[in-house]
N, C-alpha and C positions, 0 to 999 in steps of 0.2 A: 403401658408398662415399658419400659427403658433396660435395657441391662447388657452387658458383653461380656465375650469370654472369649482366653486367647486361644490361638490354634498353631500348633508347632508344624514347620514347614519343612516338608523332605529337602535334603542336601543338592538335590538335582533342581529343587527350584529358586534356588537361590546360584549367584553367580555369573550370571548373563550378562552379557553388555548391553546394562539398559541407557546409555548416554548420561547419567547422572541422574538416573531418576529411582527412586527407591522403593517402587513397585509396593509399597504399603508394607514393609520389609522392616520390624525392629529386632535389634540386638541386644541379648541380653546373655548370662552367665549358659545358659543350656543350649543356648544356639540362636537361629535366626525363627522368629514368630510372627503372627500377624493379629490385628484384634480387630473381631468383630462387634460392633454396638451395632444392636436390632430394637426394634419398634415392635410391641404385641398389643393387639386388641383384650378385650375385656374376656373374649374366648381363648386367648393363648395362641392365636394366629398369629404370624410372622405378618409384620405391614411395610417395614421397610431395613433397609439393611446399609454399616456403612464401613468399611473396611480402613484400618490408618495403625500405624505403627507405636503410638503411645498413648495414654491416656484417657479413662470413661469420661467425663464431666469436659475433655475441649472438646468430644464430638458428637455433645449431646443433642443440641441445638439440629446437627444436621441430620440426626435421626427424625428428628419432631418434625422436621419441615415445615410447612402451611397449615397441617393439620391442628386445629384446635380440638383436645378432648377437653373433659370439663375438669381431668386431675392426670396429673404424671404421676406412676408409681417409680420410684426407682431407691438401690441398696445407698448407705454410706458414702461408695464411690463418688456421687453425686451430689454430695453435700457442698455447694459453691455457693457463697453470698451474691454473686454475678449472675449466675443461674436460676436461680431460684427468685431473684427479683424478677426476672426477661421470663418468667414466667407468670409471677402476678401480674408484670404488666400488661399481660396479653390474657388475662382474668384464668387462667390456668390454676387449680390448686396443686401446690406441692407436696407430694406425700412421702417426704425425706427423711428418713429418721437422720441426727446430727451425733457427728462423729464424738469420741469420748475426750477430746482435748479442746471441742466448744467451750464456750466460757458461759454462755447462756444457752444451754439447748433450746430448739427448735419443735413448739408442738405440732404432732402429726395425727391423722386416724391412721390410729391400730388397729381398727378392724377393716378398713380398705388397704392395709398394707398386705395384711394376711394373703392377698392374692396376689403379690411377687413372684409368688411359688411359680405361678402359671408361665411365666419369662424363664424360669427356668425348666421350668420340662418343656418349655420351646425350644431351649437349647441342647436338651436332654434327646429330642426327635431329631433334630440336626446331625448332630454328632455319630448318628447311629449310620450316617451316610462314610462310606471312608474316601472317598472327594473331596468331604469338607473336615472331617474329623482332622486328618494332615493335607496339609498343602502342597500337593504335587505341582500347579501351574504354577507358570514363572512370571506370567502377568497379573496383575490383579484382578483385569477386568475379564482375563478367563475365571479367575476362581470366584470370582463373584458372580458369574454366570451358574457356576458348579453350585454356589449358596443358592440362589434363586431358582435353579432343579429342584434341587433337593426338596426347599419350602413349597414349591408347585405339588410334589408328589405328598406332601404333608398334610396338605390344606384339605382335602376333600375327606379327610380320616375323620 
């Protein structure tokens, strides 16, 4: 399972002289955020984690990594004809439901979707940390450390 959620970032970690570099930093009408796309096993375990400033479906790919499961779950977000191929092509099933201004939807199993839920009470056990709930680090690769606490103290639950 596939899925992300964004996470709004305290005032004090944004602003730094980072050389040009935008520390996984997007902006949008409420302020400065960051979005996490995570990787969950078939248990709702955190597998892998990837931090970037726009969009679910350009950084899906680097969630998956090398890992072959035998189907991706993932919401809407993800609905990519690009994506979704790079995954049969690697015998992957996609389990996508397709957005409502598809011209031809996309059949999916409804009953292995049902466990989506599981990605988000992954995210639902995250959040409950307030390290990662807001973003106090001004680097990314501290708060990405602060994610990978967190899912450390998760996992043995």
């Amino acid at each position: 399972m596939i899925d992300s959620t964004v996470i709004r970032a305290h005032q004090h970690a944004v602003g730094m002289n980072t050389g040009g570099a935008t520390e996984d930093l997007g902006q949008s009408r409420g302020g400065f955020s960051t979005k996490i796309s995570a990787s969950f096993d078939e248990l709702g375990n955190p597998v892998a984690f990837h931090l970037s400033p726009d969009a679910d479906v350009t950084h899906a790919s680097a969630v998956i990594g090398d890992r072959r499961p035998a189907a991706v779950i993932a919401d809407k977000g993800y609905d990519s004809d690009d994506f979704v191929a790079s995954l049969n092509a690697k015998g992957i099933e996609a389990v996508i439901p397709s957005r409502k201004n598809r011209k031809e939807p996309r059949a999916y199993d409804k009953a292995l979707y049902k466990e989506r839920n599981k990605a988000e009470r992954g995210f639902n056990l995250l959040k409950q940390y307030r390290r990662v709930a807001t973003r106090y680090e001004k680097r990314s690769r501290n708060f990405l450390g602060m994610v990978l606490a967190a899912s450390i103290i998760i996992l043995p639950r």
